[in-house]
Each structure stands twice: as C-alpha cells, then as structure tokens.
TORKOL-159330 format. One record per residue (C-alpha): residue in one letter; x, y, z. Coordinates in steps of 0.2 Angstrom, whole numbers, padded with zeros to 4 digits, always signed. Example, Ala and Ser with C-alpha at 12.3 -4.5 7.8 and 13.67 -1.06 7.14 Angstrom:
residues 2
A+0062-0022+0039
S+0068-0005+0036
end
This chain:
residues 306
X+0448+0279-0090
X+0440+0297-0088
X+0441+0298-0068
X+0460+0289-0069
X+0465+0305-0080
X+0456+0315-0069
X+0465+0309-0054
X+0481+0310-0063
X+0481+0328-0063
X+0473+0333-0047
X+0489+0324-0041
X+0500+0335-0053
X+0492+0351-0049
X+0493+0348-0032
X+0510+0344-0030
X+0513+0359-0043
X+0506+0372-0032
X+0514+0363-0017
X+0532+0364-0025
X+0528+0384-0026
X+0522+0386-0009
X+0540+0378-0002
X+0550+0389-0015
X+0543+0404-0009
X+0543+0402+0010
X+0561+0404+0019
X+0570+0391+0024
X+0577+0389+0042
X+0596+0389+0037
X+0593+0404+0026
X+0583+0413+0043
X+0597+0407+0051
X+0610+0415+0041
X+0599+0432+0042
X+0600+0432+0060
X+0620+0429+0062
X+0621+0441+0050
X+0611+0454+0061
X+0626+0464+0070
X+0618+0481+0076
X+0603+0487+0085
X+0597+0505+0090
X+0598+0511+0108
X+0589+0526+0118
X+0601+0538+0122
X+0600+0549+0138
X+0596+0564+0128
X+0583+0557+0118
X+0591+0554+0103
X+0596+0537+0095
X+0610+0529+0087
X+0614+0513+0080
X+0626+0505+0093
X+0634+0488+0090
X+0630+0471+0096
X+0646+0465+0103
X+0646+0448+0103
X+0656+0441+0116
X+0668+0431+0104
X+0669+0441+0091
X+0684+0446+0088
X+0681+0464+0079
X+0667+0477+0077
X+0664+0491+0072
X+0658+0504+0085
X+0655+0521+0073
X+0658+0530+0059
X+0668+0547+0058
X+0659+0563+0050
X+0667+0555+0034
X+0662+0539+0033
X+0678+0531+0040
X+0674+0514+0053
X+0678+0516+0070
X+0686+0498+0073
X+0686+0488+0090
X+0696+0474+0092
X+0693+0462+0105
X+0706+0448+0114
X+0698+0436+0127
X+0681+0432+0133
X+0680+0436+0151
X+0668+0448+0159
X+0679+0462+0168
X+0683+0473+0152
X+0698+0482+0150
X+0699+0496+0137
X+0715+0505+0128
X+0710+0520+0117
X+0721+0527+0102
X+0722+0542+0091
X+0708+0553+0097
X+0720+0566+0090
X+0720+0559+0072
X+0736+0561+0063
X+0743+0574+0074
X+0747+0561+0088
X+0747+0545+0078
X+0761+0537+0088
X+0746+0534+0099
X+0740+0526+0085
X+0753+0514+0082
X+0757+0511+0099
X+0739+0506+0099
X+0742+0493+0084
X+0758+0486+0091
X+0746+0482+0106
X+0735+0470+0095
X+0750+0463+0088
X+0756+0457+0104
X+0740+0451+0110
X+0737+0442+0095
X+0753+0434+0097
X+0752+0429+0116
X+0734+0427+0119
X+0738+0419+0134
X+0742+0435+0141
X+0724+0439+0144
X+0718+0433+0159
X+0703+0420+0159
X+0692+0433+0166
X+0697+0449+0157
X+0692+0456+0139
X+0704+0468+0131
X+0697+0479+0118
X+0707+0492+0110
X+0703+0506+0098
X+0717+0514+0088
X+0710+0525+0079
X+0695+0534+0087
X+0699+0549+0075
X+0700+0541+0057
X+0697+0558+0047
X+0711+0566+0056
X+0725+0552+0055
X+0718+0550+0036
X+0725+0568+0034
X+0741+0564+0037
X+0745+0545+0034
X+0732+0544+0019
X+0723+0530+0026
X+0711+0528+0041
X+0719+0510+0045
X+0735+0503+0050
X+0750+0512+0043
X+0768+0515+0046
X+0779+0527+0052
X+0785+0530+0034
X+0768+0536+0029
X+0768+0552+0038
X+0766+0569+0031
X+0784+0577+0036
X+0773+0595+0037
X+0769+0601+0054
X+0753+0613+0048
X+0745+0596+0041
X+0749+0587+0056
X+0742+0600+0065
X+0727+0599+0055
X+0725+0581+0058
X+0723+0584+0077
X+0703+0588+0072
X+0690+0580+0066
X+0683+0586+0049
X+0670+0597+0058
X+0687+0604+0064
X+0680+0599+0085
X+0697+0595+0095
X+0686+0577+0100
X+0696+0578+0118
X+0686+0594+0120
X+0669+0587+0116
X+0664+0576+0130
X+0652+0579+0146
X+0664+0585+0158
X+0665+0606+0161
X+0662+0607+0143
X+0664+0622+0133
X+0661+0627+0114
X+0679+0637+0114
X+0693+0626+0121
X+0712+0627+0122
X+0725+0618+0117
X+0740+0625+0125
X+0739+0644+0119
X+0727+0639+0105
X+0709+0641+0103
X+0700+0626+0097
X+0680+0622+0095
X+0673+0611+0108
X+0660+0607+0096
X+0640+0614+0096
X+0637+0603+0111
X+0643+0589+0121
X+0644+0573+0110
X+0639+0584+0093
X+0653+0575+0085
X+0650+0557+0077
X+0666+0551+0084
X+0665+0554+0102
X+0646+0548+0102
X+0653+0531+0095
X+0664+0531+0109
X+0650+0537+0124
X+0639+0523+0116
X+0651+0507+0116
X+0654+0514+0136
X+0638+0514+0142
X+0635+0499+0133
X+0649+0489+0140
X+0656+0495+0155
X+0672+0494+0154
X+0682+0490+0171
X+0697+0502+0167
X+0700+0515+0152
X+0719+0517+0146
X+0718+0531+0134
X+0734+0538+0123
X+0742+0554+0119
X+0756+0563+0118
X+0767+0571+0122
X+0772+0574+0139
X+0780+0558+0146
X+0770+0553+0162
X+0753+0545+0166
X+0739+0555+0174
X+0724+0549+0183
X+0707+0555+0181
X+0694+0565+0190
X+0680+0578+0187
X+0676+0588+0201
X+0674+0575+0214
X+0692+0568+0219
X+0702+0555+0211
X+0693+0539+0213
X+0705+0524+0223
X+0706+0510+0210
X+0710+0526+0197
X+0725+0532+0210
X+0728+0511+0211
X+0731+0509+0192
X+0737+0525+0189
X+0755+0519+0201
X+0749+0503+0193
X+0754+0508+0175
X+0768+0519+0179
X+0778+0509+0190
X+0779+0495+0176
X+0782+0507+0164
X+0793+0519+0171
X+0783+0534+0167
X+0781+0545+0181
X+0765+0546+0190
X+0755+0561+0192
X+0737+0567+0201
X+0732+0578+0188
X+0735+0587+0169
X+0740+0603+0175
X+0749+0609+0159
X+0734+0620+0153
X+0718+0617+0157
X+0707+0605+0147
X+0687+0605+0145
X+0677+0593+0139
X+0691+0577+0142
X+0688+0563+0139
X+0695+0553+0154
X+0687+0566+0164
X+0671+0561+0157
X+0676+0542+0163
X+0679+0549+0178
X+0662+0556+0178
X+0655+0539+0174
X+0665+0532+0188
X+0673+0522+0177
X+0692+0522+0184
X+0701+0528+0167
X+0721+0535+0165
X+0728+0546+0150
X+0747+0539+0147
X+0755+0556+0138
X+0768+0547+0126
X+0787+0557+0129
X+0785+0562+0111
X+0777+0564+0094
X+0785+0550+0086
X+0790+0537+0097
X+0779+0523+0104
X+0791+0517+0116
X+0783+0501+0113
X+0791+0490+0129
X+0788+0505+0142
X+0769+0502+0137
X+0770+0482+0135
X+0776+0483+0153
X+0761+0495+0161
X+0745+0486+0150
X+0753+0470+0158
X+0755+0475+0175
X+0736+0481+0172
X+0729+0463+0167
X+0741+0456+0181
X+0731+0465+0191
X+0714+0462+0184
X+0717+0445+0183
X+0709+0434+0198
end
C-alpha cells in the first residue's frame, strides 16, 4: 500500500513541476506574434552615427519613417509591390506650403481608389507631410486636414515654413550646404550641419535604404517643374521625366530653379545620389491643381511601367 502512495505522488509532483516548466517557457505562436510585431532595426550611417530606420515590409501598406523634433510621425504610405520604386514628397515646408500637402493626400486618395493604376512592377510611396511641426502650426494637426483648417495669418504661415528648431529643412541637405540660407531676400538657418534636423535624416535614411527609381517632390509657388542637378549636369532620365511630368501636366518645363539661389536642396541632394528627382513648384499657395498633377504622376508610372 506504502510504495502505491508513494508512486501516486512521484506522478503528481512530476507532472506538477512539468505543468510549471511549460507555463513559463514561450510558445511558438506567442514568438511568432513578437517577431511580426518587430518593425524597426538600427542602421550605420555614413557619418557614424545611428538611427533607427524602418523595416519596410514589402506589403505593408504604411510606415513610419521618423519623427519630427516634436514627436510628430513622419508617415509613408505605400501602393503596389513591384521593385522599381517611385517616390512623391509633400510639405517639407510645413504649413507655409500645405497645398503640397494636400495635393499629396488627394494622391493617396486616388491611388487607393484605382489601384490598378500602379503598374505590376512599380511601388508608389508618398509622404505628405515631411514637416509635421510646421504644417501643425498652422492647420493644428500634423495629419490630414482641410482647406478650412488654415490659419488665415500670413506671419504664422510663414512661421510654419520651419521646423521647430526654426531650420528651413530644404536648406539642410548635403548639396552646397550652408548654415545661413535664403529664401528669396530672407535669411534662413540651414541648420548646425547637414542632416542636424530629425526630419530631413528621416528622409536621407528611408533613400538610402530603398532606392528609389525617381523622386517627385512638391512646393510652391512658381507654377513649372524643374529638374535636378548638383554640380555635375542634369542627369538624362531627370531631363526625361522632367518633359515627362510637365507635358502631361501642362506645367512648363525648366532646367534649373534660378529664382534665387538655394543651398542645401533637397532634389539637389537626389541629384547628388544620382537618383533622378524633379521639384513640381505648385502655381500657388492655395490651390492643388489636383488634375494637372493626376495627369503628370500618371504619365510617370506609364513610363515606369514595363
């Protein structure tokens, strides 16, 4: 009877201990979960210094690239699969230039409605708002918003045109950079350094991570589309879609930004990269001029397409 007992709780404190040992350990659909859920790594930049840069998963549909001096997500929004990348850039001057902003949004819009429009080798990723501080200042949010939500002052549009450093971001890129920039007959900071801002390290990152085929980037306001260059000439496919892009549209065409000069620009950065990359200069402040632009990115993705 004694060793029957005994054997009867052996067994129990057996299976005791063994029911702890399989509660504690992870399961594999929990492991699972973790690793779905793992959506950033950290990348060695040329400088030496490292930033977390985003995993972009090839069918996800949104990500977030960065964050702005104040927190804000810098979103990325992605439409097809393919491998040749096309990428269309908004608001890098915040609230000042927030058509470019919207026009960027009425891009998702369409896209999202006519995903057939994308070609089965091209990816589309737009960013509308590269500058979420500075649109924030005058809209009051960071994200989509309307027309109606616009500060009516000038001085706070203006102010919306930088980032919360107060760094016009089209001056703070690696292309004849300088710490004190203009804007028309305004001095404007360039930042400490290239890429000292937040934003337009976000932006470098998610480039050199992805290598895009083509950059579109807007602003406004001149009315025209300008190809890109730093220093060496005006690469052949830039030339290509730059008459690309503004014979759909019916913007003129033109070799260079001539206005004032500009330091530290972005698509002359792209240029840099030999990336081929075009600014499309909106007519105004206020309008999108939504179909002019429907035309030109889908002249671009006709032309993309193989």
């Amino acid at each position: 009877m004694k060793n029957i007992i005994m054997a009867i709780l052996v067994i129990a404190v057996v299976g005791f201990v063994g029911y702890f040992i399989i509660k504690s350990s992870p399961r594999t659909a929990d492991v699972a979960k973790v690793e779905d859920n793992v959506t950033s790594t950290t990348t060695p930049q040329s400088d030496g210094q490292t930033s977390g840069t985003p995993v972009v998963e090839k069918n996800k549909a949104e990500t977030i690239i960065g964050k702005s001096i104040n927190e804000r997500d810098i979103m990325a929004y992605h439409y097809g699969t393919g491998d040749t990348e096309l990428l269309f850039v908004g608001g890098i001057h915040g609230g000042y230039s927030w058509n470019t902003s919207l026009v960027a949004y009425e891009t998702l819009d369409y896209l999202k409605a006519n995903p057939s429009v994308v070609p089965a080798n091209v990816k589309v990723t737009v960013i509308p708002v590269l500058n979420p501080d500075g649109l924030y200042k005058v809209v009051g949010t960071a994200g989509r918003f309307t027309a109606g939500d616009v500060s009516s002052s000038q001085v706070v549009q203006i102010s919306g045109r930088y980032n919360a450093n107060k760094v016009d971001l089209n001056r703070n890129f690696d292309c004849d950079w300088q710490s004190s920039a203009k804007w028309q007959n305004t001095t404007v900071s360039g930042g400490s350094s290239v890429f000292s801002e937040p934003e337009s390290l976000a932006i470098k990152n998610y480039v050199e991570t992805e290598k895009p085929k083509a950059v579109v980037v807007w602003y406004s306001a001149a009315g025209g589309v300008y190809a890109s260059s730093c220093g060496s000439g005006i690469m052949p496919e830039t030339s290509t879609i730059t008459n690309i892009y503004a014979k759909a549209s019916g913007y003129p065409a033109n070799e260079s930004f001539d206005f004032y000069d500009t330091t530290g620009d972005m698509v002359k950065w792209l240029a840099k990269k030999q990336i081929p990359a075009i600014s499309v200069l909106l007519t105004n402040h206020k309008d999108t001029e939504w179909t002019k632009n429907q035309k030109g990115i889908e002249a671009l993705l006709k032309h993309y397409a193989k």
